[in-house]
GUVOTI-180138 format. One record per residue (C-alpha): residue number from 0; x negated, z negated, y; residue in one letter. Coordinates in Angstrom, 2 decimals. Layout:
N
marmi:px:pz:py:tidren
NUM:X:Z:Y:a
...
This chain:
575
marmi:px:pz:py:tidren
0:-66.52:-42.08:90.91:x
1:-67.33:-43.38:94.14:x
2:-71.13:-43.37:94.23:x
3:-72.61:-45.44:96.68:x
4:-76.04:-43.14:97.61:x
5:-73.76:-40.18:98.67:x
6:-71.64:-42.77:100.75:x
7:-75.29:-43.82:102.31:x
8:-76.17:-40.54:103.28:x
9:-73.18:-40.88:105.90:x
10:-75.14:-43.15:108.03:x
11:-75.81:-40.57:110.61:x
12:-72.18:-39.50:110.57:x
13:-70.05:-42.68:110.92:x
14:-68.83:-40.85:114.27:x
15:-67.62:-37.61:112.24:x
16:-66.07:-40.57:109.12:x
17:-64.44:-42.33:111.52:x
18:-62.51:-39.04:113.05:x
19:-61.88:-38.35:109.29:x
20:-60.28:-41.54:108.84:x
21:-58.43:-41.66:112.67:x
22:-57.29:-38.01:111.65:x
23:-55.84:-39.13:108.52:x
24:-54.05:-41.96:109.91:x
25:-52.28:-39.06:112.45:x
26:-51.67:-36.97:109.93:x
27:-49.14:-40.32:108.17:x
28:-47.63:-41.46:111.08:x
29:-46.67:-37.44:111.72:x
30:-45.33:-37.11:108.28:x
31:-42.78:-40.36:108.88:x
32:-41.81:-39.15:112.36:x
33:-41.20:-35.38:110.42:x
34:-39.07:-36.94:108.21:x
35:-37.11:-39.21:110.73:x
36:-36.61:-36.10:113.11:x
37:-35.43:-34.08:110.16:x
38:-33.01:-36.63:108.97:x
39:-31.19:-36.85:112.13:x
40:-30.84:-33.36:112.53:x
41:-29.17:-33.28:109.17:x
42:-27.47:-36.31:110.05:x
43:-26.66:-35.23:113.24:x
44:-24.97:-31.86:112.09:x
45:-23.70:-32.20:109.29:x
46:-22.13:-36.07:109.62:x
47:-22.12:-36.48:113.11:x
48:-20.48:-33.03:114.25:x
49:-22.86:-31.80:116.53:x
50:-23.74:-28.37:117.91:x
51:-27.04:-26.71:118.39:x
52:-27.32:-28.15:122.07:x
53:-26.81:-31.42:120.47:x
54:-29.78:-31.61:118.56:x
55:-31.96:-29.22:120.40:x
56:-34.07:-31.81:121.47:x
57:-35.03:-33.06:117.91:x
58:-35.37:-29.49:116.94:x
59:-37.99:-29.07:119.96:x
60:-39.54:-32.69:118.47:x
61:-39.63:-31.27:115.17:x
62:-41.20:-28.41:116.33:x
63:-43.96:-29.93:118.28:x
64:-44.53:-32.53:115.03:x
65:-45.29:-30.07:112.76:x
66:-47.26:-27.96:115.27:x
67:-49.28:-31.09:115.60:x
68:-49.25:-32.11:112.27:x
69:-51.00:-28.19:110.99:x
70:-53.66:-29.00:113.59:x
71:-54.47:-32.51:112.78:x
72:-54.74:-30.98:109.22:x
73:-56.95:-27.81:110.53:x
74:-59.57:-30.47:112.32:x
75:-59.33:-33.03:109.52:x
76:-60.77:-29.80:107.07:x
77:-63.45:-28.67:110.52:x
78:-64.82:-32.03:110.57:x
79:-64.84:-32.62:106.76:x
80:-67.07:-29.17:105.99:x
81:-68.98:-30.26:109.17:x
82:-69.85:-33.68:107.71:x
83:-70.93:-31.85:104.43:x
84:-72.81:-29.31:105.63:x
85:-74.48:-31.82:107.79:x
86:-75.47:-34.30:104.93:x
87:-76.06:-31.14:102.78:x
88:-78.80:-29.92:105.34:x
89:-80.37:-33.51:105.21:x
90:-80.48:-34.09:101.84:x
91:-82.10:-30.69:101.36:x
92:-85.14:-31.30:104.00:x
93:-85.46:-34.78:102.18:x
94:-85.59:-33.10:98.85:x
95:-87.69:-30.36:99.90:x
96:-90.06:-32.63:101.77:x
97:-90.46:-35.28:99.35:x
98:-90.92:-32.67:96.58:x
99:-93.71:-31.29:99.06:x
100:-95.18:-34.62:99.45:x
101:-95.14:-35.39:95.65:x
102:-98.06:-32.29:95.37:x
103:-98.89:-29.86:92.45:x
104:-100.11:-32.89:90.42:x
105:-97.04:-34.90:90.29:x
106:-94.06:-32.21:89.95:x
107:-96.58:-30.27:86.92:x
108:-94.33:-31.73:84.34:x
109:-91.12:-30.83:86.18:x
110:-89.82:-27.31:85.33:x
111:-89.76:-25.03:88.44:x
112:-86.43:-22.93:87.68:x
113:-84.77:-26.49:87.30:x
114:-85.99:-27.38:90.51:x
115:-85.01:-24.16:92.60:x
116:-81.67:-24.72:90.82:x
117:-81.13:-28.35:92.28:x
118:-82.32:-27.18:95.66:x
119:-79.63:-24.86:95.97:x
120:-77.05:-25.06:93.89:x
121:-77.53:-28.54:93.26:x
122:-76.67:-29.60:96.65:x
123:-74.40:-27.30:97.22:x
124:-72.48:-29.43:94.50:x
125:-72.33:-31.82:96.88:x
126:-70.53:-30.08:99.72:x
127:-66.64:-31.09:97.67:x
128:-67.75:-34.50:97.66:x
129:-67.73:-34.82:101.40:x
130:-65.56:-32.07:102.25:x
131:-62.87:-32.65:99.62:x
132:-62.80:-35.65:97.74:x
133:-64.02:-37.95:100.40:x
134:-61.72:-37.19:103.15:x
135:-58.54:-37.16:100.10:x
136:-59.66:-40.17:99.34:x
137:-59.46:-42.12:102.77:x
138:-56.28:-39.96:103.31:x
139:-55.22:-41.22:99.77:x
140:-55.30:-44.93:101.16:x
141:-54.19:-44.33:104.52:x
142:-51.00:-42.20:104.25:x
143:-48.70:-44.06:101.38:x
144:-49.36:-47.63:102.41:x
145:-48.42:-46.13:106.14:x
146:-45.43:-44.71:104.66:x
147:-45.22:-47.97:102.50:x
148:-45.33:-50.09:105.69:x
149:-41.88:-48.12:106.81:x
150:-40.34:-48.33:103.59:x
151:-40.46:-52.14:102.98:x
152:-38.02:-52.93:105.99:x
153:-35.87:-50.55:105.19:x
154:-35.36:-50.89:101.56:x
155:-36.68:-53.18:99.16:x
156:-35.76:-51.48:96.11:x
157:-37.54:-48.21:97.02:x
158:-40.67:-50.29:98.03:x
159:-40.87:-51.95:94.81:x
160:-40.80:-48.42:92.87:x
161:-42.90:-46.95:95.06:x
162:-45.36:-49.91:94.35:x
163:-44.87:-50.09:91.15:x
164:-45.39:-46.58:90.16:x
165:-48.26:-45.62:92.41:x
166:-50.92:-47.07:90.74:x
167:-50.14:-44.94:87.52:x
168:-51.74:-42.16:89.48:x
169:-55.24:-43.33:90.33:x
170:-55.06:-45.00:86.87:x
171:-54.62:-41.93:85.00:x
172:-57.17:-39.94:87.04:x
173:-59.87:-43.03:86.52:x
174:-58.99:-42.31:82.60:x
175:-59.55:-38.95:82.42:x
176:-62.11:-38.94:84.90:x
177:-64.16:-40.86:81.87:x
178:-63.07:-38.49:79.86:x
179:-64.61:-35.54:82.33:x
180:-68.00:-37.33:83.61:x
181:-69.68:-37.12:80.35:x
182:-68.65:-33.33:80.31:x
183:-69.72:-32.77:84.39:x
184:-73.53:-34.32:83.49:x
185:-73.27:-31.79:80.08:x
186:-72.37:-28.97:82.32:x
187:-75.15:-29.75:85.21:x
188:-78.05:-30.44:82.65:x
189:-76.75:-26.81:80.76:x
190:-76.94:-25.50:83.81:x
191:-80.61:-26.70:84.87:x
192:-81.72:-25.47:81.48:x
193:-80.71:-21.74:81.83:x
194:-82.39:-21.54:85.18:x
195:-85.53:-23.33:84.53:x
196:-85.65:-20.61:81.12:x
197:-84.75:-17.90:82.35:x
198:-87.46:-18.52:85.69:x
199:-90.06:-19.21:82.65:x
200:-88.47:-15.52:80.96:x
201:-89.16:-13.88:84.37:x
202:-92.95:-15.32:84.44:x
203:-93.66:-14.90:81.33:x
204:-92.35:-11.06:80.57:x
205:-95.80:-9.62:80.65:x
206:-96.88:-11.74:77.45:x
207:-93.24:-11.64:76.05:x
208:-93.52:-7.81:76.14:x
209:-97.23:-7.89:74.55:x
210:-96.37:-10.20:71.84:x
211:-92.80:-7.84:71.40:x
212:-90.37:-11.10:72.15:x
213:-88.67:-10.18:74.99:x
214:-84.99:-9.04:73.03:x
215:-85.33:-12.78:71.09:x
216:-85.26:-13.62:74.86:x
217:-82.19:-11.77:75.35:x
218:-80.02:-13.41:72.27:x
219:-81.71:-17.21:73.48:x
220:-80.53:-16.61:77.01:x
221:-76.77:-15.36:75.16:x
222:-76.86:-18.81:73.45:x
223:-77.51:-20.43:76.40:x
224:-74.83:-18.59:78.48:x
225:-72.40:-18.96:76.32:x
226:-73.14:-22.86:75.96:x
227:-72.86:-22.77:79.75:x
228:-69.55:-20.98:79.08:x
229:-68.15:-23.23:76.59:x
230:-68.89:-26.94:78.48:x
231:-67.63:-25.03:82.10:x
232:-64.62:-24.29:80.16:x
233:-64.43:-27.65:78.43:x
234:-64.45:-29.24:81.75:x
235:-61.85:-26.95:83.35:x
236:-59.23:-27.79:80.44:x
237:-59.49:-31.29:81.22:x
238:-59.36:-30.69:84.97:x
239:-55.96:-29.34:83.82:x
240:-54.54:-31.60:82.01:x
241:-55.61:-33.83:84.18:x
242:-53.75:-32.00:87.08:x
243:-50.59:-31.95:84.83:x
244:-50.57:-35.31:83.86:x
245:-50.63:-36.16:87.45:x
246:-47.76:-33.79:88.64:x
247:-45.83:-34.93:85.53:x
248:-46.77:-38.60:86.70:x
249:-45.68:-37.74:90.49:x
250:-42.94:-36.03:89.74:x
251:-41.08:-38.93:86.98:x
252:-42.20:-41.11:89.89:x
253:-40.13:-39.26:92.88:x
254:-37.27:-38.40:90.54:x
255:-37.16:-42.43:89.83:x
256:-36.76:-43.08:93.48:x
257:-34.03:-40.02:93.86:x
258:-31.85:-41.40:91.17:x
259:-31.94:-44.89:92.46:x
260:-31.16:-44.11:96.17:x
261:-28.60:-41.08:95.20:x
262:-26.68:-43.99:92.87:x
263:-26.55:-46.81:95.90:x
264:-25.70:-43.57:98.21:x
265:-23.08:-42.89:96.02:x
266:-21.54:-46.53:95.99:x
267:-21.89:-46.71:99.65:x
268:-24.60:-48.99:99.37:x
269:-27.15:-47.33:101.51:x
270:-26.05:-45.17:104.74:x
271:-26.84:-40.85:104.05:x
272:-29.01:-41.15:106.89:x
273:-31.58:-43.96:105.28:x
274:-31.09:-42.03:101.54:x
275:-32.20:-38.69:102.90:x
276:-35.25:-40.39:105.09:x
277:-36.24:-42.40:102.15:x
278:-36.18:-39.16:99.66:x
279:-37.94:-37.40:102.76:x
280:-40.59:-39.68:101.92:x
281:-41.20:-40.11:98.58:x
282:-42.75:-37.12:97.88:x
283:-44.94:-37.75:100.95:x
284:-45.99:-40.72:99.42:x
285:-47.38:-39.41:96.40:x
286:-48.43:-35.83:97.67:x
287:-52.30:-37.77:98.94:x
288:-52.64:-39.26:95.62:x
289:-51.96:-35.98:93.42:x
290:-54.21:-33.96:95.97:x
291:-57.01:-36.71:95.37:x
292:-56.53:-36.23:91.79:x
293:-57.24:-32.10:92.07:x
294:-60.44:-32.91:94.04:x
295:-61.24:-35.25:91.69:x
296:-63.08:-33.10:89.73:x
297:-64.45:-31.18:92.53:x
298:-66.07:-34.47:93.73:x
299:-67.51:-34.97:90.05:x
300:-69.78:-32.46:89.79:x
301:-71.47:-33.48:92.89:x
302:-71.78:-36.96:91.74:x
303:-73.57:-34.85:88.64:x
304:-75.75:-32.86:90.65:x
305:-76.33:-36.19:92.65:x
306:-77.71:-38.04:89.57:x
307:-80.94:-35.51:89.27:x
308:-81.22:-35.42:92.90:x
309:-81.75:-39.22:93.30:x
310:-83.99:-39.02:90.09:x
311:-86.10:-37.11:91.93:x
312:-86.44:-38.66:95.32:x
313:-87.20:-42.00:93.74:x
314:-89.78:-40.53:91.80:x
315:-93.00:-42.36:93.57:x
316:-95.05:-40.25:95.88:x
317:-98.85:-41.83:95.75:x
318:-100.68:-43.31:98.54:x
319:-101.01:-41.14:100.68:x
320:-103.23:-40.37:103.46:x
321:-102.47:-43.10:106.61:x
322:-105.06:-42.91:108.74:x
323:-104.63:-42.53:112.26:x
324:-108.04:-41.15:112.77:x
325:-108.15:-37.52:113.77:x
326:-111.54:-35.79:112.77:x
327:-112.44:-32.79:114.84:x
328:-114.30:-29.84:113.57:x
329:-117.67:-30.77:111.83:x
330:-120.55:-28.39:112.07:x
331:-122.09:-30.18:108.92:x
332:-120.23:-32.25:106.36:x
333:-121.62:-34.88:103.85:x
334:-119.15:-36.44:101.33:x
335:-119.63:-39.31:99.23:x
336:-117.86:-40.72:96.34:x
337:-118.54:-44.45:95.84:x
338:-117.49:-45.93:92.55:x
339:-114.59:-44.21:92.12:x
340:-111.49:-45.19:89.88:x
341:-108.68:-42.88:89.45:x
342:-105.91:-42.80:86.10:x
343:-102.53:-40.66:85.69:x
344:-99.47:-42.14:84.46:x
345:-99.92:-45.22:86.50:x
346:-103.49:-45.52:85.31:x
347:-102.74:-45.41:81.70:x
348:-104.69:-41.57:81.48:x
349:-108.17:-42.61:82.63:x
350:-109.61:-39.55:84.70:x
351:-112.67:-41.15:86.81:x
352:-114.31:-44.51:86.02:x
353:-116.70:-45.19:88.32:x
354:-117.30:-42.01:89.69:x
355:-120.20:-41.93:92.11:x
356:-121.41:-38.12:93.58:x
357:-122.77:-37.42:97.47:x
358:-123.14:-34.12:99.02:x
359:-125.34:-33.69:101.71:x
360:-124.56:-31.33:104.34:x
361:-125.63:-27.37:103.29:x
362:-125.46:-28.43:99.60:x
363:-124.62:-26.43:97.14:x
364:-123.06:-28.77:93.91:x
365:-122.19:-27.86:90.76:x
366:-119.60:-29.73:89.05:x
367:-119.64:-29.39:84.94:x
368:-118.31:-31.00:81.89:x
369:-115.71:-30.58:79.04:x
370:-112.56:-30.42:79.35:x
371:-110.57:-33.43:80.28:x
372:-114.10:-35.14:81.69:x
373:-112.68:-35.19:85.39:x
374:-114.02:-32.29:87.09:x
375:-110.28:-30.81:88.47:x
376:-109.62:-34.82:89.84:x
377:-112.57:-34.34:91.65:x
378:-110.93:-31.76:93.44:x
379:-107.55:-33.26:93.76:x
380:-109.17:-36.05:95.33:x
381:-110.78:-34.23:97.92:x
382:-107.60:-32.05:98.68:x
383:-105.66:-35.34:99.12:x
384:-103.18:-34.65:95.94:x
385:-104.18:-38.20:95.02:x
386:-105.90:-41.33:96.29:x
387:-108.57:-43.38:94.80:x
388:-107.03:-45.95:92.73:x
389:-110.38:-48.06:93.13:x
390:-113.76:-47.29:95.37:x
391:-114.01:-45.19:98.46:x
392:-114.97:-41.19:99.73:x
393:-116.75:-41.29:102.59:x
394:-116.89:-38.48:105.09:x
395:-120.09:-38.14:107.46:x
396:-119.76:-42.44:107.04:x
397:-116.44:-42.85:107.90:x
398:-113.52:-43.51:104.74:x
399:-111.19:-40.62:104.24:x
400:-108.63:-42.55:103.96:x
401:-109.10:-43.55:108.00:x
402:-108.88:-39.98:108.50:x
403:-105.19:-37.86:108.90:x
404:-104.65:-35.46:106.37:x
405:-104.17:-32.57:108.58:x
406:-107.19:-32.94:110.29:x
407:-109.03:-33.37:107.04:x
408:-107.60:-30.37:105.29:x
409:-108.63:-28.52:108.21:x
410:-112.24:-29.13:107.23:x
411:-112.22:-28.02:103.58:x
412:-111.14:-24.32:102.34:x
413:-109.93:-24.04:98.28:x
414:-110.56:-21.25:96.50:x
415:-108.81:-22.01:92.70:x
416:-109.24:-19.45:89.89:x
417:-105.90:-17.80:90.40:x
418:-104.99:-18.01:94.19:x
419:-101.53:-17.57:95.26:x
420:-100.76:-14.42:97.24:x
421:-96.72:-15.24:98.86:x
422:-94.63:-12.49:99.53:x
423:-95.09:-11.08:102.96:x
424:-97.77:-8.27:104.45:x
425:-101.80:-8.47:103.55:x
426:-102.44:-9.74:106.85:x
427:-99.32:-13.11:106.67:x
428:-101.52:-13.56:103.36:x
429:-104.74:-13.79:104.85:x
430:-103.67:-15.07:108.47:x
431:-102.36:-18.40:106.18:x
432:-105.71:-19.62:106.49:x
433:-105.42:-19.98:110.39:x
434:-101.89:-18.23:111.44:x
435:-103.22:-17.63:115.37:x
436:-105.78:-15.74:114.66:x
437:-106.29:-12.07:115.90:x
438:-105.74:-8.77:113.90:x
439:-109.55:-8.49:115.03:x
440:-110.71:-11.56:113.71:x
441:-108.22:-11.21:110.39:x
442:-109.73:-7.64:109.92:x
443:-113.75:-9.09:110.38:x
444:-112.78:-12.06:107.45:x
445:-111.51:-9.18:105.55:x
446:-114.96:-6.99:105.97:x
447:-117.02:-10.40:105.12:x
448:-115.28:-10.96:101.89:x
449:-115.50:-6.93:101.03:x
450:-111.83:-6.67:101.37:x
451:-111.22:-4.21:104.00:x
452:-111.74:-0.99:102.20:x
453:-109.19:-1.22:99.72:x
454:-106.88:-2.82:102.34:x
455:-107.24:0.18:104.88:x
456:-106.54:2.73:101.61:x
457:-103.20:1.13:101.37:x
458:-100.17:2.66:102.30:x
459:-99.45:1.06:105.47:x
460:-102.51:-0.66:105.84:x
461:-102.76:-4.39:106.90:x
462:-99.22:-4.27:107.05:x
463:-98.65:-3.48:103.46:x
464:-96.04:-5.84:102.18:x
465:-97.48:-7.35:98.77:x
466:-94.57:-8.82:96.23:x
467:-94.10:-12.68:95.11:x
468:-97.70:-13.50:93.58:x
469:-99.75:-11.00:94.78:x
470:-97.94:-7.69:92.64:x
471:-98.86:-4.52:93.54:x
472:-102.72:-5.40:93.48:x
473:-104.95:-5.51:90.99:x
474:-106.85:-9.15:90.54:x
475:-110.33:-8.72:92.11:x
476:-108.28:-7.38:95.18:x
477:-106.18:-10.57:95.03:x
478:-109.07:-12.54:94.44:x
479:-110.95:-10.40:97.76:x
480:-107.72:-11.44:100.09:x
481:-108.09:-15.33:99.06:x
482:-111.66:-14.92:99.74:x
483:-110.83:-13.17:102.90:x
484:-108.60:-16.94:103.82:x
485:-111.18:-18.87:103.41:x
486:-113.71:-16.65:105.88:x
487:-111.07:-16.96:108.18:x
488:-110.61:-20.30:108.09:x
489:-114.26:-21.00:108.67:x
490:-113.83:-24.45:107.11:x
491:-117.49:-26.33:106.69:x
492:-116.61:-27.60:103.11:x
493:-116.06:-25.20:100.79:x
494:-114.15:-25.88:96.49:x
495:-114.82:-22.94:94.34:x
496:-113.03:-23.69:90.91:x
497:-114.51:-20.66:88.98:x
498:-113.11:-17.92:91.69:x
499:-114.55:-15.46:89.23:x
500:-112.85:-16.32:86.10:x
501:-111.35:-13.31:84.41:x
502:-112.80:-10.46:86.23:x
503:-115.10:-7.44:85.24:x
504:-118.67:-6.99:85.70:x
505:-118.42:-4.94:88.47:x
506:-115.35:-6.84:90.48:x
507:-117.34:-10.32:89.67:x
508:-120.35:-8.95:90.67:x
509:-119.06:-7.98:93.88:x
510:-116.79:-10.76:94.54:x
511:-120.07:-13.14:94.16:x
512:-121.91:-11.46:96.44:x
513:-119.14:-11.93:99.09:x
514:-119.09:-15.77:97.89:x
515:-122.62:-16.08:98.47:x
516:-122.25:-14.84:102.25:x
517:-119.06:-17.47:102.33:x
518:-121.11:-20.02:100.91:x
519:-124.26:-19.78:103.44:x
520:-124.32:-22.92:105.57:x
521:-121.66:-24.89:104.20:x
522:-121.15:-27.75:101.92:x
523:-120.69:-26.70:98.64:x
524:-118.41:-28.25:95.25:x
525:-118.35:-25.53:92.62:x
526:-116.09:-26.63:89.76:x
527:-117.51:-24.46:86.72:x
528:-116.07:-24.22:83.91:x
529:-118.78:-21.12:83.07:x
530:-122.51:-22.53:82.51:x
531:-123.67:-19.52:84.09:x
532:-122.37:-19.34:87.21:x
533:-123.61:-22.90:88.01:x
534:-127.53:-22.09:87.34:x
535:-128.38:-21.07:91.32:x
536:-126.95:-24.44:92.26:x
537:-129.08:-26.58:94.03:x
538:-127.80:-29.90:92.09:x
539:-125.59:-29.72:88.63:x
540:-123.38:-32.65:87.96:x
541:-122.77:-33.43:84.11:x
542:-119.08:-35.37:84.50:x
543:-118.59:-37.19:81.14:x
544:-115.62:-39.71:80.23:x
545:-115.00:-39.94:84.43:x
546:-118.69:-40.97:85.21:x
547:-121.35:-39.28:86.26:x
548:-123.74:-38.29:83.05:x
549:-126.58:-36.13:84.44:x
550:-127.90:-34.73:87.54:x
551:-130.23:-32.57:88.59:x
552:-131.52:-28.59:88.50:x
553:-130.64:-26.30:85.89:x
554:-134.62:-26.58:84.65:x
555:-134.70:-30.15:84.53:x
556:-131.45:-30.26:82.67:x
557:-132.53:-28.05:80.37:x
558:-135.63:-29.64:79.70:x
559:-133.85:-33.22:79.28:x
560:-132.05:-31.80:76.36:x
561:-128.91:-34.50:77.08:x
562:-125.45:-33.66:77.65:x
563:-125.86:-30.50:80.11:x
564:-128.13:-29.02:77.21:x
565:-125.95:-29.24:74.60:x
566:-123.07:-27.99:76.35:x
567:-125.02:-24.74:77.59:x
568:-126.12:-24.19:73.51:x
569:-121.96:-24.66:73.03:x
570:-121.64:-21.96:75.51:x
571:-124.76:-20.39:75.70:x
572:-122.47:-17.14:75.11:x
573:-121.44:-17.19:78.92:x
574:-125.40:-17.63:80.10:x
């Protein structure tokens, strides 16, 4: 149960465990002083004749002890949800960054509803660990060996049944707590599942609805709930038994003591005033264990959660950009790839073999092949989601991997076939590609990529809030707005991957006109998945099995009749 990378994670609160644990160890010697206070009040007036005024100092002690004792037990819960919330807030930024850091091209195969899930209610799993379980737990080992240590001097006997039966408890809860784990990971990976579906339902309505599937939805999302449902429940029934075992445990345990000391009480074997402090205590001793047993299950489910968290923060993030090189603005950029190696799944996926390409500065270059030759590694490359496995890219001479990644990024602007437009007003969206930038200079990239006549027709204008993905406007108008980005950015490299794709005649014809003004002066990778949007190109790259298989214009191409031929006669529909 204990699981030793949550107990890491309290490396930057040892301050706030040790409180915990000097809080606890209050709390015990306040219990034993509670029950000595009480017993010679009951002692006192009862056996020993005396009045109110005789024991109104123990009654003010008492007092005071239990005054003391609620507040050690109020700061023992502030500092416990304080240590949680704490770890909780780290090991969300570490889960968040290192999710960031892993890039589009590692987490593809990771289902994004299953993700959200973990982010949030994942580690919010977590929070009973530390603010429950843990602190029962140190409580559980400081309090009845405490009490213990006052019982053993006093009476033998009571010590040995005291030892003797404690260990039942934690041994039961281990049992069933084998029983339960299996069930916690069942309920957690249930769980994932109906997010990471139902996310997928919510994305995927529009073709759901076209292909009349959305009420199947609706019965495979019941089935799911109600397996969610059934394993929630499952673990809940043996959270109870487990509680009632427990109790029944505790309580055969304290009634054991009772009946022991009430029998040498009643032969005048033990004085009234060391019966009632020992039976004082024995409940005492085993109220910490039974609590620990109730957040037991609590802590469980964390530990669950836990499992999939670590899973994903030891999943290897590639090499990375390390340069300490900053590169300011270029006015002209030439890029060159020099034998090139690069595989996925730990090289077992060959992507580039050898892969040598150079843009000169002002070059426009087409990028072509079929599918699976390389082309979209290409681009990863260059946007640092991977590094080079073998070879170099060189930047105006120097390696890009001497160069930060920041000040790299700064020099290229993306435009993919289906740019993402976040939720937020026109201008957040197109102010992402350089957020200080004036409403002037947001509204003149908005005129240069023929956006800013369908943007001033909307309701409020530049300050039109769009929804998640761009809803609300149509695609060429999304497509406009990403265009708009990259003017703003003013980047001197410039990756088209087929910005185009999917439009009409008229929106693609306009949209490439507003390309070709973005396009003027600046380095130039079109990835082109279309043969005829790559025949103005001033070089076109055939990519075939990761190498480079042709190059040159589209007329010499043509003319070679190789690879770039017969993939225009497969296509020669889009020409």
């Amino acid at each position: 149960m204990i699981d030793k990378r949550l107990n890491r994670e309290m490396g930057h609160y040892r301050l706030l465990f040790f409180m915990l644990v000097g809080l606890s160890l209050g709390s015990g010697i306040l219990v034993v002083l509670q029950a000595d206070m009480l017993t010679k009040i009951i002692d006192g007036v009862f056996l020993g004749g005396l009045d109110v005024a005789g024991v109104e100092h123990w009654l003010y002690g008492l007092l005071g002890i239990m005054v003391l004792k609620a507040l050690l037990i109020w700061l023992n819960e502030f500092y416990a949800h304080r240590l949680a919330v704490g770890i909780k807030s780290s090991l969300r930024e570490r889960l968040a960054g290192h999710l960031l850091a892993l890039g589009p091209v590692s987490i593809r195969g990771e289902q994004a509803g299953e993700l959200i899930s973990l982010l949030v209610e994942g580690i919010e799993n977590i929070e009973p660990y530390f603010a429950r379980f843990l602190p029962q737990l140190v409580i559980a080992a400081v309090v009845p060996l405490l009490i213990l240590g006052f019982v053993v001097p006093l009476d033998a006997t009571t010590a040995s049944l005291l030892l003797v039966t404690a260990p039942l408890i934690p041994v039961f809860m281990i049992l069933i707590g084998k029983m339960a784990e299996k069930l916690n990971k069942r309920q957690w990976e249930t769980l994932s599942r109906l997010s990471a579906h139902f996310l997928d339902v919510l994305q995927g309505l529009t073709t759901l609805k076209i292909f009349g599937r959305s009420v199947e939805q609706v019965r495979v999302i019941a089935r799911m709930s109600d397996e969610f449902r059934d394993i929630t429940l499952s673990v809940l029934k043996v959270a109870f038994i487990s509680a009632l075992v427990l109790e029944l445990v505790a309580t055969i345990s304290t009634a054991l003591v009772a009946v022991t000391v009430g029998l040498r009480l009643l032969y005048y074997k033990l004085a009234f005033s060391q019966a009632f402090f020992l039976l004082l205590l024995a409940p005492e001793f085993y109220l910490p264990l039974r609590q620990l047993g109730s957040h037991f299950h609590a802590g469980m489910a964390g530990v669950s959660a836990a499992e999939r968290i670590y899973h994903i923060l030891a999943m290897p993030v590639g090499k990375q950009h390390h340069g300490t090189q900053k590169l300011v603005r270029q006015a002209e950029l030439a890029i060159e790839f020099k034998q090139v190696h690069f595989g996925y799944q730990g090289g077992e996926r060959p992507a580039l073999a050898g892969f040598d390409l150079k843009l000169m500065p002002g070059e426009q270059v087409a990028l072509v092949g079929a599918s699976g030759a390389g082309k979209s590694t290409v681009a990863n490359l260059l946007l640092g989601f991977i590094e080079p496995q073998q070879g170099e890219i060189l930047v105006n001479g120097f390696p890009l991997s001497d160069i930060t990644l920041a000040s790299w990024l700064d020099q290229v602007a993306y435009l993919p076939q289906a740019s993402h437009l976040f939720y937020g007003t026109v201008a957040e969206n197109i102010r992402l590609g350089r957020p200080e930038a004036s409403e002037a200079a947001v509204e003149a990239a908005a005129v240069a990529a023929g956006a800013h006549e369908f943007i001033a027709g909307l309701p409020q204008g530049y300050a039109t809030p769009v929804g998640e993905g761009g809803h609300g406007l149509s695609g060429g108008e999304k497509r406009r707005i990403a265009i708009a980005r990259a003017f703003l950015k003013d980047a001197p490299f410039l990756i088209l991957d087929e910005a185009t794709a999917g439009l009409d005649a008229k929106n693609e014809y306009e949209l490439q006109l507003a390309l070709k003004r973005l396009m003027t002066g600046r380095t130039v990778l079109l990835i082109a998945h279309r043969l005829s949007t790559v025949v103005h190109a001033d070089r076109i790259v055939v990519v075939d099995q990761g190498r480079v298989a042709e190059c040159g214009r589209h007329e010499e191409l043509i003319g070679q009749k190789g690879l770039y031929y017969q993939l225009l006669t497969a296509f020669r529909g889009d020409v």
